[in-house]
Every structure is written in structure tokens, then in C-alpha cells.
CHARMM-style PDB file with segment names, atoms N, HN, CA, C and O in Angstrom:
ATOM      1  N   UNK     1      28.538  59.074-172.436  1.00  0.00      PROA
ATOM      2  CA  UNK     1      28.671  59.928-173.598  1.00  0.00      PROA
ATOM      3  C   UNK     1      28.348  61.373-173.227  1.00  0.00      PROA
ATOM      4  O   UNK     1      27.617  61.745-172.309  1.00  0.00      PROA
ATOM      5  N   UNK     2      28.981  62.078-174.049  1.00  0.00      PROA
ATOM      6  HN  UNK     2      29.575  61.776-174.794  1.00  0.00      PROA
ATOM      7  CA  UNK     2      28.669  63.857-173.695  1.00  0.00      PROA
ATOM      8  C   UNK     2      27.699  64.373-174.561  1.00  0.00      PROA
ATOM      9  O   UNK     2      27.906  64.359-175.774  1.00  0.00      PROA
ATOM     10  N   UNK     3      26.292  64.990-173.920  1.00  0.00      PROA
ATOM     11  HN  UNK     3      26.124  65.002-172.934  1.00  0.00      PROA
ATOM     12  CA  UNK     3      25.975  65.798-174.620  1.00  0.00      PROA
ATOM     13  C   UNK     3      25.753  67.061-174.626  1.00  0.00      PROA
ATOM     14  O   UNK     3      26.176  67.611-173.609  1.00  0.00      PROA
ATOM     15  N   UNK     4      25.165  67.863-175.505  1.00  0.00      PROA
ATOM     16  HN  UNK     4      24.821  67.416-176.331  1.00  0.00      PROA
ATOM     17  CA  UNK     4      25.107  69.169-175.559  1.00  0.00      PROA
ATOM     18  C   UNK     4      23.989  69.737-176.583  1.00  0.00      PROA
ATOM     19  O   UNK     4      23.433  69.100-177.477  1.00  0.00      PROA
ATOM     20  N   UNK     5      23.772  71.262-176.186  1.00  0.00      PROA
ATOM     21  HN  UNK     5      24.224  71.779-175.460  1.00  0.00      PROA
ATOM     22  CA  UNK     5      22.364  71.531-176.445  1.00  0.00      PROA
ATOM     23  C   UNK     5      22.537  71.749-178.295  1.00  0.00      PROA
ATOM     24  O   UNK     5      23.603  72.277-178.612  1.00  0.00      PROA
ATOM     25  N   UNK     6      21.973  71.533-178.992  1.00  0.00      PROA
ATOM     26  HN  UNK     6      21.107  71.104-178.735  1.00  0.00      PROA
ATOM     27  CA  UNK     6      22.086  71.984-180.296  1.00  0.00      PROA
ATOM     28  C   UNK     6      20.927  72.723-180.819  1.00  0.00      PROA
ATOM     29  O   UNK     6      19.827  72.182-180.933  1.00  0.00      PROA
ATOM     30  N   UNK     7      21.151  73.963-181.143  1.00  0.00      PROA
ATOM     31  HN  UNK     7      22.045  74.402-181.050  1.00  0.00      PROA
ATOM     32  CA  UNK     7      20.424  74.959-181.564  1.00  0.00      PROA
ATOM     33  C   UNK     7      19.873  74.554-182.833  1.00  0.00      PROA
ATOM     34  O   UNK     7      18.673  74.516-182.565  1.00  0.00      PROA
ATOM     35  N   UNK     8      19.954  74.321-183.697  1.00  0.00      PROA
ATOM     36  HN  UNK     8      20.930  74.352-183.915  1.00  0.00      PROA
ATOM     37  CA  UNK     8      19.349  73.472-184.462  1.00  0.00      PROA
ATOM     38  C   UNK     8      18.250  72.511-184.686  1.00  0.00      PROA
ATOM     39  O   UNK     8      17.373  72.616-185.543  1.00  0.00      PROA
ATOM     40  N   UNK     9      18.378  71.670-183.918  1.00  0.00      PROA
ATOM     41  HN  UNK     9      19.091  71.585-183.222  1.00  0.00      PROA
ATOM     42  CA  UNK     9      17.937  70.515-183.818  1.00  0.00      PROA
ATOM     43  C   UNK     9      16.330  71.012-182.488  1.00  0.00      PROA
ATOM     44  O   UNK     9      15.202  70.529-182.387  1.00  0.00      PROA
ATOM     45  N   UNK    10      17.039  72.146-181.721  1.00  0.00      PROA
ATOM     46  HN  UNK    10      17.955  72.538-181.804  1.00  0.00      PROA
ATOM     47  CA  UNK    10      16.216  72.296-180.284  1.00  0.00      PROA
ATOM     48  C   UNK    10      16.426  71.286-179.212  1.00  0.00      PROA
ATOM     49  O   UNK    10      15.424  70.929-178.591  1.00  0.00      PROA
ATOM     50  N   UNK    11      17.485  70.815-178.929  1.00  0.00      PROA
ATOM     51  HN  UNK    11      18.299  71.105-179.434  1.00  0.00      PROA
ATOM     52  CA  UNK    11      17.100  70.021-177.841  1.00  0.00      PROA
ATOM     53  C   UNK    11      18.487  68.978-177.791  1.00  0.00      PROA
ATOM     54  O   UNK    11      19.003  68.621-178.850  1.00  0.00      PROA
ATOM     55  N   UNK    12      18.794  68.725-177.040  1.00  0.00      PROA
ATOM     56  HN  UNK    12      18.375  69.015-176.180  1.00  0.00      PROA
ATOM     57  CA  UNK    12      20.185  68.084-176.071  1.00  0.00      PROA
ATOM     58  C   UNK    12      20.264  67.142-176.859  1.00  0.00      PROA
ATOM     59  O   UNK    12      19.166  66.611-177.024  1.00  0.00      PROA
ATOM     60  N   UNK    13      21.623  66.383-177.808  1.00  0.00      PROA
ATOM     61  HN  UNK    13      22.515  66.814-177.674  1.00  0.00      PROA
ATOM     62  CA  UNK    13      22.070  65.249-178.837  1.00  0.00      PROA
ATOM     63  C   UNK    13      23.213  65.158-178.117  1.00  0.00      PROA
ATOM     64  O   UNK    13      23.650  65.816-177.172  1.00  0.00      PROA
ATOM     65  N   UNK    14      23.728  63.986-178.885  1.00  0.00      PROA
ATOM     66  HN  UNK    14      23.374  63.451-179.652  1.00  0.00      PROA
ATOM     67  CA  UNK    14      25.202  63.355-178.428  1.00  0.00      PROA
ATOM     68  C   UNK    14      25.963  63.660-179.434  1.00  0.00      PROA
ATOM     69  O   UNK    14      25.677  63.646-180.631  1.00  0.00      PROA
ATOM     70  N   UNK    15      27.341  64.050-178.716  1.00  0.00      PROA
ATOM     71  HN  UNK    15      27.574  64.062-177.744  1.00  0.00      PROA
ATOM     72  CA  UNK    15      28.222  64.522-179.676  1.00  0.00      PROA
ATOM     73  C   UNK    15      29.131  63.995-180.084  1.00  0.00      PROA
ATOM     74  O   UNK    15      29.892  63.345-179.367  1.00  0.00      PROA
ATOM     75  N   UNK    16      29.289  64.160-181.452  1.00  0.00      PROA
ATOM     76  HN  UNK    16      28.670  64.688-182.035  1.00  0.00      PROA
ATOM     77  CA  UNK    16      29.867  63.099-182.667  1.00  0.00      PROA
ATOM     78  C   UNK    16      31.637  63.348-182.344  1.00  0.00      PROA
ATOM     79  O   UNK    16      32.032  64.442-181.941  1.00  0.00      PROA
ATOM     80  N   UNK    17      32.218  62.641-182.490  1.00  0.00      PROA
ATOM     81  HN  UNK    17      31.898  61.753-182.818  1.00  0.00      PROA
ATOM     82  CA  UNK    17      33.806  63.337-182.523  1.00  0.00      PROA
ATOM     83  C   UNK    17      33.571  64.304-181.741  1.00  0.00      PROA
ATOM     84  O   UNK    17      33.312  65.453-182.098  1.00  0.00      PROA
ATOM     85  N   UNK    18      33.665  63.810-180.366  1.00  0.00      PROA
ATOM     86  HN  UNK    18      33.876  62.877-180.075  1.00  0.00      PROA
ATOM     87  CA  UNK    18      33.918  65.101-178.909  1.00  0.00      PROA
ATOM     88  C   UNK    18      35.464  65.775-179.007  1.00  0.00      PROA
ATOM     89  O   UNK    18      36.228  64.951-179.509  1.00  0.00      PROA
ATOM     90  N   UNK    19      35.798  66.408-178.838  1.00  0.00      PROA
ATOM     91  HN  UNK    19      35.177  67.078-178.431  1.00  0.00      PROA
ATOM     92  CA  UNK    19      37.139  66.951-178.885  1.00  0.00      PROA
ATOM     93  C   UNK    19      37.530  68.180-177.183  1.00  0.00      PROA
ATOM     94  O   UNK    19      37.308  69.389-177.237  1.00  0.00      PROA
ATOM     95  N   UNK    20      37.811  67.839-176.547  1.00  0.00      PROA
ATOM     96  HN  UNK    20      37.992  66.857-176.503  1.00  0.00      PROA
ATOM     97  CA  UNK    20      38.214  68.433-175.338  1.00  0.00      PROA
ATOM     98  C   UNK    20      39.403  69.752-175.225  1.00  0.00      PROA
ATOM     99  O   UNK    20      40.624  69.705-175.378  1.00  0.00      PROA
ATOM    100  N   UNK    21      38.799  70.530-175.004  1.00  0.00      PROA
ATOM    101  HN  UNK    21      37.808  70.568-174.879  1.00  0.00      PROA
ATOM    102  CA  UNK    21      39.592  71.693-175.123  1.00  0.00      PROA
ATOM    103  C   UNK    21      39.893  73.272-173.711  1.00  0.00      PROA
ATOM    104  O   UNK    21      39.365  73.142-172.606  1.00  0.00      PROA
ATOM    105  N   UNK    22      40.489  74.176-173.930  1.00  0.00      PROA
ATOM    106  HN  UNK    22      40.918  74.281-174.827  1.00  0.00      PROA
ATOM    107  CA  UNK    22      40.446  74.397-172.669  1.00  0.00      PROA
ATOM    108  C   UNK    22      40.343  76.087-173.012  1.00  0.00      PROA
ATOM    109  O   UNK    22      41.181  76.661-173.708  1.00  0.00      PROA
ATOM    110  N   UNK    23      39.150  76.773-172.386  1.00  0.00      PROA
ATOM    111  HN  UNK    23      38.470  76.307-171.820  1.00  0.00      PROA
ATOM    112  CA  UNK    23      39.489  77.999-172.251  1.00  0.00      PROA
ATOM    113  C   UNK    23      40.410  79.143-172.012  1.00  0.00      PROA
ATOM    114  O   UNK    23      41.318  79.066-171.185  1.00  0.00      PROA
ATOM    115  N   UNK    24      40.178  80.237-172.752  1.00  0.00      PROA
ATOM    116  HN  UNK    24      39.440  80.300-173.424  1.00  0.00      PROA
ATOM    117  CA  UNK    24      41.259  81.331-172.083  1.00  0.00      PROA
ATOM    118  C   UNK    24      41.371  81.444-170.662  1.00  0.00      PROA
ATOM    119  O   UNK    24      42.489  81.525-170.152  1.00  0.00      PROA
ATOM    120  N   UNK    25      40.241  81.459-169.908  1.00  0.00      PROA
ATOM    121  HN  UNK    25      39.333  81.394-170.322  1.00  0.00      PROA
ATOM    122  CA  UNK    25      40.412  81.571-168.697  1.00  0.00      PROA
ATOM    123  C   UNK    25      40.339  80.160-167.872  1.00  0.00      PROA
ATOM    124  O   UNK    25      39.851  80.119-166.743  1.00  0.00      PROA
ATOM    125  N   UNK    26      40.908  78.919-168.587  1.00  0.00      PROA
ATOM    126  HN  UNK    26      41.304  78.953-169.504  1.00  0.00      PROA
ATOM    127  CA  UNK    26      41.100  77.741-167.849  1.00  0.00      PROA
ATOM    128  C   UNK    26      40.023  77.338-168.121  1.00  0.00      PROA
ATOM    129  O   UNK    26      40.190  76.337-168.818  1.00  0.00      PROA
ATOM    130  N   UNK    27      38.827  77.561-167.958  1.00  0.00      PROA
ATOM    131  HN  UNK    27      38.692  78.375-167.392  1.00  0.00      PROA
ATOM    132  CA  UNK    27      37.842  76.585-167.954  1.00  0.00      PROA
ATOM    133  C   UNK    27      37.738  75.278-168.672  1.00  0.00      PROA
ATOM    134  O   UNK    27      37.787  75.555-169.870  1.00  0.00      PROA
ATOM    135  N   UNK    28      37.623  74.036-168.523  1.00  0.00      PROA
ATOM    136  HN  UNK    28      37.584  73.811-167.550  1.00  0.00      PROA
ATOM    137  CA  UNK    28      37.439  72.690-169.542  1.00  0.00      PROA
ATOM    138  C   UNK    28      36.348  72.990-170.154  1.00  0.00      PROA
ATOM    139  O   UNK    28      35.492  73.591-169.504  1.00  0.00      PROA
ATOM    140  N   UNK    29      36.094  72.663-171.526  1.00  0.00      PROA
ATOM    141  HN  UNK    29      36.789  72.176-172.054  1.00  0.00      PROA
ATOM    142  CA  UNK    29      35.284  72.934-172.759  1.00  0.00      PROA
ATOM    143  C   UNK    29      35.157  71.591-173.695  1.00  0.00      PROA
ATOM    144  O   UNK    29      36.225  70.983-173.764  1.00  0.00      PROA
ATOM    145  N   UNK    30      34.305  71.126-174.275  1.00  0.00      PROA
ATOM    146  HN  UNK    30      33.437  71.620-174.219  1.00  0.00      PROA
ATOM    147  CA  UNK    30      33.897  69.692-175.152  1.00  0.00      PROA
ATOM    148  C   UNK    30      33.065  70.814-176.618  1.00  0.00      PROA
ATOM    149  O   UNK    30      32.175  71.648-176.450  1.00  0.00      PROA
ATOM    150  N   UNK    31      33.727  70.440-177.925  1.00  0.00      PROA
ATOM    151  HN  UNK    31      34.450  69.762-178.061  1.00  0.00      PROA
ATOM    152  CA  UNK    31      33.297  70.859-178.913  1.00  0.00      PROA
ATOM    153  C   UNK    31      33.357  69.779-179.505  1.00  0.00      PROA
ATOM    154  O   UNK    31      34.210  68.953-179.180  1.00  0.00      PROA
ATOM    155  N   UNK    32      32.333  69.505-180.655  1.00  0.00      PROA
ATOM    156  HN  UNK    32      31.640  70.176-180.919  1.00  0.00      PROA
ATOM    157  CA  UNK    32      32.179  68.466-181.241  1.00  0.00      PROA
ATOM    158  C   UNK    32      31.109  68.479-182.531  1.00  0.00      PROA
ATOM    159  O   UNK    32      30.713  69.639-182.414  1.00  0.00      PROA
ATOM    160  N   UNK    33      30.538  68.056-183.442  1.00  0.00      PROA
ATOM    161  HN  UNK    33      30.859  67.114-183.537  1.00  0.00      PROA
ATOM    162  CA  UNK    33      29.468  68.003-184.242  1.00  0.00      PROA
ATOM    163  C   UNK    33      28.217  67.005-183.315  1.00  0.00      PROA
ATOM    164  O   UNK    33      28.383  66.185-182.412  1.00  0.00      PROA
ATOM    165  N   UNK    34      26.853  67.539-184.052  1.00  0.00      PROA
ATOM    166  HN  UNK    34      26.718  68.205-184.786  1.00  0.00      PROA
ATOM    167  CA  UNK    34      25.619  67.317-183.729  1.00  0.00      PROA
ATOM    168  C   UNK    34      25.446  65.919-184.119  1.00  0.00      PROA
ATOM    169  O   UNK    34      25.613  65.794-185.333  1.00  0.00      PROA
ATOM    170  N   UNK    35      25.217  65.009-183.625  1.00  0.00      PROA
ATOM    171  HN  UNK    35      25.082  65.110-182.640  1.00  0.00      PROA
ATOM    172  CA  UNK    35      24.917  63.148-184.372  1.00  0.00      PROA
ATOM    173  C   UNK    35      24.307  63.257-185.485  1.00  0.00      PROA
ATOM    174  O   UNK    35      24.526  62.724-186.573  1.00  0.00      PROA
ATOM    175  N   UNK    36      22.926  64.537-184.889  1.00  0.00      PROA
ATOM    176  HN  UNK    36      22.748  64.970-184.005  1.00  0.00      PROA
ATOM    177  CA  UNK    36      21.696  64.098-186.426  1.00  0.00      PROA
ATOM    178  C   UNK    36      21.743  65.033-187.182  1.00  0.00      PROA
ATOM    179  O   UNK    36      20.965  64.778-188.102  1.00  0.00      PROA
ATOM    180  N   UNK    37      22.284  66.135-187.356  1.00  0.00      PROA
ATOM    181  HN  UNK    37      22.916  66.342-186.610  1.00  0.00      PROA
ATOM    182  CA  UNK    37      21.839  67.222-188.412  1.00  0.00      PROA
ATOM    183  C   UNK    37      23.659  67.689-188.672  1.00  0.00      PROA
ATOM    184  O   UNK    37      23.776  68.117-189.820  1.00  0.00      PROA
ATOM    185  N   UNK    38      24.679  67.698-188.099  1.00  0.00      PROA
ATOM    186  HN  UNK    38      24.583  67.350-187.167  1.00  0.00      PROA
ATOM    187  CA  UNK    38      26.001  67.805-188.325  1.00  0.00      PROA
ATOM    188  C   UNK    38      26.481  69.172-187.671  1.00  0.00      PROA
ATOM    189  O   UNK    38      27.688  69.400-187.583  1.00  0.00      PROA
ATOM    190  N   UNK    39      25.564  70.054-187.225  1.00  0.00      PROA
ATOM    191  HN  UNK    39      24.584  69.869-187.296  1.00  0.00      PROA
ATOM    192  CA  UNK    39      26.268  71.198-186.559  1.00  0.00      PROA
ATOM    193  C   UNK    39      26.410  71.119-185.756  1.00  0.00      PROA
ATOM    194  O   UNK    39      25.785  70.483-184.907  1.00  0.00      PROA
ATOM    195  N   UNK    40      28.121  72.308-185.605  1.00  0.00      PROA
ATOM    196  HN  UNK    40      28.629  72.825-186.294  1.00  0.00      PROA
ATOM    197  CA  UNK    40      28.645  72.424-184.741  1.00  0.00      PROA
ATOM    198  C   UNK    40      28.273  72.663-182.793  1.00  0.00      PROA
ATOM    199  O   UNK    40      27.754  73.652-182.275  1.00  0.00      PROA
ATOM    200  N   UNK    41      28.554  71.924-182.392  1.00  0.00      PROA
ATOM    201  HN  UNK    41      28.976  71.121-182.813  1.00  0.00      PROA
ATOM    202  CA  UNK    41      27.973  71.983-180.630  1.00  0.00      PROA
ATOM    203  C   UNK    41      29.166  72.425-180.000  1.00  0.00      PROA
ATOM    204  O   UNK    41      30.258  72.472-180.566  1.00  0.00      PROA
ATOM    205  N   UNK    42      28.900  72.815-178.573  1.00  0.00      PROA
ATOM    206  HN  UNK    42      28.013  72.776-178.113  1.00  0.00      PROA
ATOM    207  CA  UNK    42      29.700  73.279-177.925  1.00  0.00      PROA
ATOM    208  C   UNK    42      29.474  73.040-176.377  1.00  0.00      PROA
ATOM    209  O   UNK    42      28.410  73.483-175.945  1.00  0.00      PROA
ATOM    210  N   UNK    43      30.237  72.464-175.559  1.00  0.00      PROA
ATOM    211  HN  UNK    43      31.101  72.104-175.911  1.00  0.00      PROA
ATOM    212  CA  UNK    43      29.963  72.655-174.075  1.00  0.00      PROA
ATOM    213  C   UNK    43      30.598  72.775-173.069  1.00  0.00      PROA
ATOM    214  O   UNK    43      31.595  72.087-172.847  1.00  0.00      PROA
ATOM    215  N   UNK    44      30.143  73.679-172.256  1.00  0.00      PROA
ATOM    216  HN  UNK    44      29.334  74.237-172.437  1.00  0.00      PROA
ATOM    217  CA  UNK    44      31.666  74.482-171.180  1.00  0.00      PROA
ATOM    218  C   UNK    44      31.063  73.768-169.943  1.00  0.00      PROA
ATOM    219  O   UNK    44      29.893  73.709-169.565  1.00  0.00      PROA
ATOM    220  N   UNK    45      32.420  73.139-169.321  1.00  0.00      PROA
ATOM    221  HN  UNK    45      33.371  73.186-169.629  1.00  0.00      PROA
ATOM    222  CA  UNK    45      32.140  71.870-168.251  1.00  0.00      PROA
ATOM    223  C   UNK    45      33.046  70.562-168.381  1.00  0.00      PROA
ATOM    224  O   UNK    45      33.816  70.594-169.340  1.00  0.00      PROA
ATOM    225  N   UNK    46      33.076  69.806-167.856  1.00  0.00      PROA
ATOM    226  HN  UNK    46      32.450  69.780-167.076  1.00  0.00      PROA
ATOM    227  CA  UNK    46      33.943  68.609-167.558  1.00  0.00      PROA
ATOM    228  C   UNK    46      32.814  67.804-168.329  1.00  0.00      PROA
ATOM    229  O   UNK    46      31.612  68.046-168.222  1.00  0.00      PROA
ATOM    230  N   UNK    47      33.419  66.725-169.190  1.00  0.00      PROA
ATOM    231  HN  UNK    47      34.396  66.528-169.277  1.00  0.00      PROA
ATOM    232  CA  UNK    47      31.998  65.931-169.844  1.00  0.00      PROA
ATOM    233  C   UNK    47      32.080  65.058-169.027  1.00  0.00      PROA
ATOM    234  OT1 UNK    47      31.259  64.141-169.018  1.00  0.00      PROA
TER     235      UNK     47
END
């Protein structure tokens, strides 16, 4: 599973509905919602 840091919460969750996406400058990117509190996460990297 992918996770990512959520500002919110403080501290690294798993992300709900991951959705894979790709930067302007190519980079691979994973956006998704927070498991426990519902905000939006974000993470730049290969999950």
C-alpha cells in the first residue's frame, strides 16, 4: 500500500483511493485522500 505524509493528521497514513498521475516535468506522482481524517495527500515518487 502507498503512503504519504498528511499534514493534518502529523504523520505518514495510507492512502484511500490512490490515483497515479504524472507531472509537468515527467515526474510519477500518487494523490489520494487521508484513511482517517479525509484530506487531501499527495506523493511525488513511484508508490
Amino acid at each position: 500500500m502507498t503512503e504519504a505524509y498528511c499534514v493534518k493528521c502529523r504523520k505518514k497514513v495510507e492512502i484511500k483511493d490512490p490515483e497515479e498521475t504524472t507531472l509537468k516535468n515527467g515526474r510519477p506522482a500518487v494523490k489520494g485522500v487521508c484513511g482517517e481524517c479525509g484530506t487531501k495527500v499527495f506523493r511525488i515518487g513511484k508508490p
